[in-house]
C-alpha positions, -999 to 999 in steps of 0.1 A, spaced: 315 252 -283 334 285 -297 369 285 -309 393 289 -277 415 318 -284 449 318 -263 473 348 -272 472 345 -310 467 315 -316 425 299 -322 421 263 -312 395 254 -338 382 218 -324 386 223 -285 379 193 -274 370 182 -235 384 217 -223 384 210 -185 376 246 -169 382 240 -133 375 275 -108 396 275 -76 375 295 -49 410 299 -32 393 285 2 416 273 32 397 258 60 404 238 96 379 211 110 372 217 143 363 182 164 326 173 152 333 182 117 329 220 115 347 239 88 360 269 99 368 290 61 391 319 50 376 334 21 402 355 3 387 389 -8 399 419 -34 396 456 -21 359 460 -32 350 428 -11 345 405 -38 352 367 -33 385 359 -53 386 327 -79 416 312 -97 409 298 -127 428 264 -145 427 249 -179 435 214 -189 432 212 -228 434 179 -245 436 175 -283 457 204 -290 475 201 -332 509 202 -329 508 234 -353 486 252 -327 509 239 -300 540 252 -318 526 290 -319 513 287 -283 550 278 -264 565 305 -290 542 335 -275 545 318 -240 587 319 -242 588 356 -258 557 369 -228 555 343 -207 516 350 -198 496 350 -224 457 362 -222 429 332 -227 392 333 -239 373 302 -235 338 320 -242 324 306 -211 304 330 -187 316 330 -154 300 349 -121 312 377 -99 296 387 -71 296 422 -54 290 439 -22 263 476 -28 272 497 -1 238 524 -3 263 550 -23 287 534 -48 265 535 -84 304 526 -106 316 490 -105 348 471 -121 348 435 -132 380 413 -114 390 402 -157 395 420 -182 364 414 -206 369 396 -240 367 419 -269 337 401 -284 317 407 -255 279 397 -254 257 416 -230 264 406 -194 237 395 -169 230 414 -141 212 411 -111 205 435 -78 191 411 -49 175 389 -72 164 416 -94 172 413 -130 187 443 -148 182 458 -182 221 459 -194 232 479 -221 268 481 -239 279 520 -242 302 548 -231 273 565 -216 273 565 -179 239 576 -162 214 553 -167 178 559 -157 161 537 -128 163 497 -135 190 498 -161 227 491 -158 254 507 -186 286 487 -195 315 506 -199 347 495 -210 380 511 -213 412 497 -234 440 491 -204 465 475 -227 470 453 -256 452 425 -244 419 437 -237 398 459 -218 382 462 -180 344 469 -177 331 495 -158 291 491 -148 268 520 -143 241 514 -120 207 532 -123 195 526 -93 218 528 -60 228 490 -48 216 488 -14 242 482 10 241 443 14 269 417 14 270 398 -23 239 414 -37 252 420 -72 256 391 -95 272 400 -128 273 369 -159 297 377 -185 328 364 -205 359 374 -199 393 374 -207 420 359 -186 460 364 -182 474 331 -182 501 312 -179 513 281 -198 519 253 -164 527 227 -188 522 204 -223 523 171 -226 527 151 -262 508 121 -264 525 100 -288 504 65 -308 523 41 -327 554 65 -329 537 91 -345 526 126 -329 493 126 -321 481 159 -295 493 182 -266 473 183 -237 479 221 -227 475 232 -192 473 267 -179 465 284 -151 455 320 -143 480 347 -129 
């Protein structure tokens, strides 16, 4: 596994990062067992995760730089290099589509997919691809990384979650707590938790 970057500070040897997505789901069961949900969505209709850390194993040296970032900010931004999934809604018009994250700097090539259909994806500042292919666009927002924008060659059809987009991203976070874990009266590790926000 990569290096875990949070704020400015690498975590050389991650070890058993727990990476735990919160689909953000309520739900009610009805007599014979039914679940009735409430799926959160964001303004483009895209289902919303949370995202939670729990980081065993952390050096006290890498600890020390973390909670000094996390007092001075009190978010700090998190790459785990771990592709998650978003999934959007074509609508037989819109061709331009934003990622939910801002996208980690060291960005590989995204996967894309169009009912099914996988995309050629490439990384530029153009933004009219021909038929089949998909441009990736990003932008710098702020310090802490920037927001992709896709270009879609071919119109989406309008169909609910028929875009699937892979790629790494990076996330605002915020430091929920660290725990020392202490053997034979000497320091051994933090465990680090975060949680996005």
């Amino acid at each position: 596994m990569p290096d875990i970057t949070i704020g400015n500070t690498t975590i050389s040897n991650p070890m058993n990062l727990s990476h735990m997505p919160n689909k953000l789901e309520t739900y009610q069961r009805a007599i014979r067992g039914n679940m009735i949900i409430n799926y959160p969505v964001n303004t483009e209709d895209q289902p919303i995760d949370k995202y939670r850390w729990e980081l065993p194993g952390v050096v006290e040296s890498e600890m020390f730089l973390i909670k000094e970032e996390a007092k001075k900010i009190g978010n700090l931004y998190l790459i785990d290099y771990h592709k998650i999934i978003e999934v959007l809604s074509g609508n037989g018009t819109k061709t331009e589509f934003n990622t939910q994250r801002q996208t980690s700097i060291t960005l590989p090539i995204p996967v894309i997919t169009v009912g099914g259909v996988s995309k050629t994806v490439t990384y530029t500042i153009a933004t009219n691809p021909s038929a089949g292919e998909v441009f990736v666009h990003s932008q710098c927002s702020d310090l802490f990384g920037e927001f992709a924008t896709f270009y879609f060659g071919d119109t989406p059809a309008d169909l609910d979650n028929n875009i699937v987009i892979r790629y790494i991203p990076r996330y605002t976070v915020h430091v929920l707590s660290y725990n020392h874990t202490f053997i034979f009266n000497t320091t051994a590790t933090y465990t680090l938790i975060c949680e996005e926000g």
